[in-house]
N, C-alpha and C positions, 0 to 999 in steps of 0.2 A: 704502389711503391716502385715496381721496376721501371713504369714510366715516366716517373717523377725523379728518378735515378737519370733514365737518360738523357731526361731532356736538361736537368741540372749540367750534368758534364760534360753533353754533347756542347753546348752555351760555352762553357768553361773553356773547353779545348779548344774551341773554332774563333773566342778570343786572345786564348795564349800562342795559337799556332798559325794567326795570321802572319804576323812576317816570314814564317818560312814559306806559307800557300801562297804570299806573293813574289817569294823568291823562285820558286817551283814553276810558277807559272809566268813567269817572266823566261824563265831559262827553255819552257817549253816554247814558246812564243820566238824565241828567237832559234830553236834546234829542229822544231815538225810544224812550226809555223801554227796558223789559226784557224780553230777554236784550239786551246790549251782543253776545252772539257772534254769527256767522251760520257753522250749521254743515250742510256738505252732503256726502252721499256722492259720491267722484269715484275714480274708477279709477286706480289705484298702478301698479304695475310688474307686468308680466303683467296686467294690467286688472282688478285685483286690487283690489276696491272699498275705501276705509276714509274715515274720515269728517274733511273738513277743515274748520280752525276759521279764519274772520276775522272782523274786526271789522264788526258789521251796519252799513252804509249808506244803507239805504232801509227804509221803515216800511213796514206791513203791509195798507198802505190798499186798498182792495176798491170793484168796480162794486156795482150796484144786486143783478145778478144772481149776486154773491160771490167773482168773477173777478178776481184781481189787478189792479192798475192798470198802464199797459207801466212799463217800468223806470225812464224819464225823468223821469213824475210823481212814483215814489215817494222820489225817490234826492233827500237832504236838504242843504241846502247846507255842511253839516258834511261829509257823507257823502261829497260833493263834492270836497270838499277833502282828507278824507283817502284818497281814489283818486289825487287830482293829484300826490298827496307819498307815494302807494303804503303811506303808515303803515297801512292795513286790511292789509295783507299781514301785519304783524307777526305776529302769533299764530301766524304757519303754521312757526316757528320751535319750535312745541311738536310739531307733525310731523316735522319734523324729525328733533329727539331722539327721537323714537317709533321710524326708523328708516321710516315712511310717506314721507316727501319726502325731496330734497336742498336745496341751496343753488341750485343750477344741473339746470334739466336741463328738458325739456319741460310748460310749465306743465299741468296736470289738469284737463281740460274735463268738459263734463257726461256720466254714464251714457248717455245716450239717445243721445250720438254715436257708440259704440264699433260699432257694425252699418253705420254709414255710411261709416267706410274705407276708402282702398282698402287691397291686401295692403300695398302700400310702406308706406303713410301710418299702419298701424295698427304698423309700430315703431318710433313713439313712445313706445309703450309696454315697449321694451327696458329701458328705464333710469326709474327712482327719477322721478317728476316734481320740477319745481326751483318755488322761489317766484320766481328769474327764469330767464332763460332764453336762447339766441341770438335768438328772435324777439322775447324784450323790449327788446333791446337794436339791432335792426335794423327798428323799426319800431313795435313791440307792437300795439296795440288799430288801429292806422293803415291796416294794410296785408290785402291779400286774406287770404281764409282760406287759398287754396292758397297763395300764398305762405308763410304760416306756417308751413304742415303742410309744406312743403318745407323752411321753417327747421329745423326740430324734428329731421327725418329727418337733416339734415346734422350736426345734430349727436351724432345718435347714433352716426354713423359716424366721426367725429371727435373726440368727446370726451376730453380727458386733464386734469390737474390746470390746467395750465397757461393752459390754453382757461376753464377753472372760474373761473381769476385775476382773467382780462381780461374775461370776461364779467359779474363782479361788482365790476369798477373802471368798467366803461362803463355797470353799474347806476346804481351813484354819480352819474356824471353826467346821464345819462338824468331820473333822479329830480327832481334841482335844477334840468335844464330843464323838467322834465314836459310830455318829448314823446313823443308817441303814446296820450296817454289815451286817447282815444275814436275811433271810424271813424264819420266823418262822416254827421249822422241820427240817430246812436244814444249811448244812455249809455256804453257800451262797444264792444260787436260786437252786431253780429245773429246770429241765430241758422246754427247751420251747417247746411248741407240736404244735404252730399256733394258729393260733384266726379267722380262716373262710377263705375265698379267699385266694388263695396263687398266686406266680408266675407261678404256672406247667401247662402247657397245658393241 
């Protein structure tokens, strides 16, 4: 049911919400230049890597020494603004119908995190990652890592369609306040470093 859910609305929304995704991506095209997409491998379900697409928000600007610039300088006041209003998310509704993401369900952090786990915290990866999530919706970008990774686990324990409902009616809201962009210091998060036990042998 929940993936006949998604794939139903994911459909729905990526035909109602083309003219603005090609508005979006015409305005990126002409303000950070080309590709408009920002696509990076993040681990699926069973950690199961495939490649997710949003809309790029930060350019590709570079130290002396060729070293990316940290996140804050490069991220554009376009780019800015479409985190604040989550429309970079849009795209990931082509994940979706791939059958890579859900609507709902543990947002897909970076590869290089998946060894830093602990057993609890790495099933997260039971379920389909979501474009939101309980922790976008209880905080997002705001609140500790382990808090999060505690959100994520709860909901995998928890999850049914109904939970899917409210989590993506509390998205709505969330959105129109645009709260929890960022954790304070940073464009988003900082980076995760572990929380004690991990997976490595």
């Amino acid at each position: 049911m929940k993936r006949a859910f998604d794939l139903l609305t994911a459909t729905m929304g990526l035909f109602l919400l083309l003219p603005l995704l090609l508005v979006v991506a015409l305005i990126l095209a002409l303000t950070v230049g080309r590709p408009v997409f920002f696509t990076q491998l993040r681990p699926g379900k069973g950690g199961k890597p495939f490649q997710m697409v949003k809309f790029r928000t930060m350019t590709n600007e570079r130290n002396p020494d060729g070293s990316l610039l940290p996140d804050a300088l490069r991220l554009t006041r376009f780019g800015a603004w479409l985190r604040s209003t989550s429309l970079d998310e849009l795209p990931e509704l082509l994940n979706v119908v791939k059958g890579e993401m859900s609507l709902v369900g543990p947002r897909p952090l970076l590869m290089e995190y998946l060894p830093l786990y602990s057993a609890e915290q790495a099933r997260r990866h039971e379920v389909r990652p979501g474009i939101t999530g309980w922790a976008q919706v209880n905080g997002r970008n705001a609140v500790t890592w382990e808090d999060r990774l505690e959100m994520d686990i709860w909901y995998v324990k928890n999850h049914d369609l109904w939970l899917d409902l409210k989590i993506l009616c509390r998205t709505l809201l969330a959105v129109v306040r645009r709260d929890g962009v960022n954790n304070p210091g940073h464009a988003t998060m900082p980076r995760f470093q572990g929380s004690g036990e991990t997976n490595e042998p």
